[in-house]
C-alpha positions in Angstrom: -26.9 -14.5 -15.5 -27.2 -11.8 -13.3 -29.8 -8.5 -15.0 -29.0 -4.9 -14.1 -32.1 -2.8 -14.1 -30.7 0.7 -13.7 -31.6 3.6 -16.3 -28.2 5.2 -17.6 -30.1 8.3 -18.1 -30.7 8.7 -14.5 -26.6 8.6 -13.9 -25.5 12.3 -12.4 -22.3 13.1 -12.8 -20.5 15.6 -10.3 -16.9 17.0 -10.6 -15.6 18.4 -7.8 -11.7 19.3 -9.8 -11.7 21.5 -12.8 -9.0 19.3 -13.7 -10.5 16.2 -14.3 -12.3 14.5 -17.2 -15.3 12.1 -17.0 -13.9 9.2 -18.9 -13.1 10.8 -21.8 -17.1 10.5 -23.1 -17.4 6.5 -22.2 -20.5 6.8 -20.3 -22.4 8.8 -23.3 -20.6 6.1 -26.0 -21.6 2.8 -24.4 -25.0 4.2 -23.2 -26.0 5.1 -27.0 -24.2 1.1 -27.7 -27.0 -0.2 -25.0 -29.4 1.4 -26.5 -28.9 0.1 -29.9 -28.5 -3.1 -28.9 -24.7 -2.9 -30.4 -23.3 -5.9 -28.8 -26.0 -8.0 -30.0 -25.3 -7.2 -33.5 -21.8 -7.6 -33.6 -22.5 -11.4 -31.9 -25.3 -12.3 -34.5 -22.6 -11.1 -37.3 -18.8 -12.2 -35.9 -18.0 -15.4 -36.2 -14.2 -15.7 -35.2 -14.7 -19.6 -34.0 -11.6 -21.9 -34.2 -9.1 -18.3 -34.0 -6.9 -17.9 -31.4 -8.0 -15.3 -29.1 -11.9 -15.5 -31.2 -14.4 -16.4 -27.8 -16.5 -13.2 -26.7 -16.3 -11.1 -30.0 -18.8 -8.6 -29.0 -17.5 -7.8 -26.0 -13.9 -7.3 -27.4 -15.2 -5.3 -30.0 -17.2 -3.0 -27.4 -13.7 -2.1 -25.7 -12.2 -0.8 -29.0 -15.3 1.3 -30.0 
């Protein structure tokens, strides 16, 4: 399993068209999930075994939020 080290506070972000959008506020959302540990909750607490489409819970679930 391969570990990323990088701080996401450290991230600068840098538009150079007043017409864009940063990702619609991803970066700040799945920083603050990080943080609280969010994917390791919804693993310890989802059980979908034996469902069609029920591997990888958490991760699924970190797309919709």
């Amino acid at each position: 399993m391969t570990q990323s080290y990088q701080k996401l506070e450290a991230i600068e972000v840098a538009f150079d068209d007043e017409n864009l959008v940063a990702n619609a506020g991803l970066l700040l959302v799945s920083t603050l999930a990080s943080k609280l540990g969010l994917a390791d909750v919804i693993a310890d607490k989802v059980d979908l075994t034996g469902r069609v489409g029920g591997a990888n819970p958490a991760s699924k679930s970190l797309t919709l939020i």
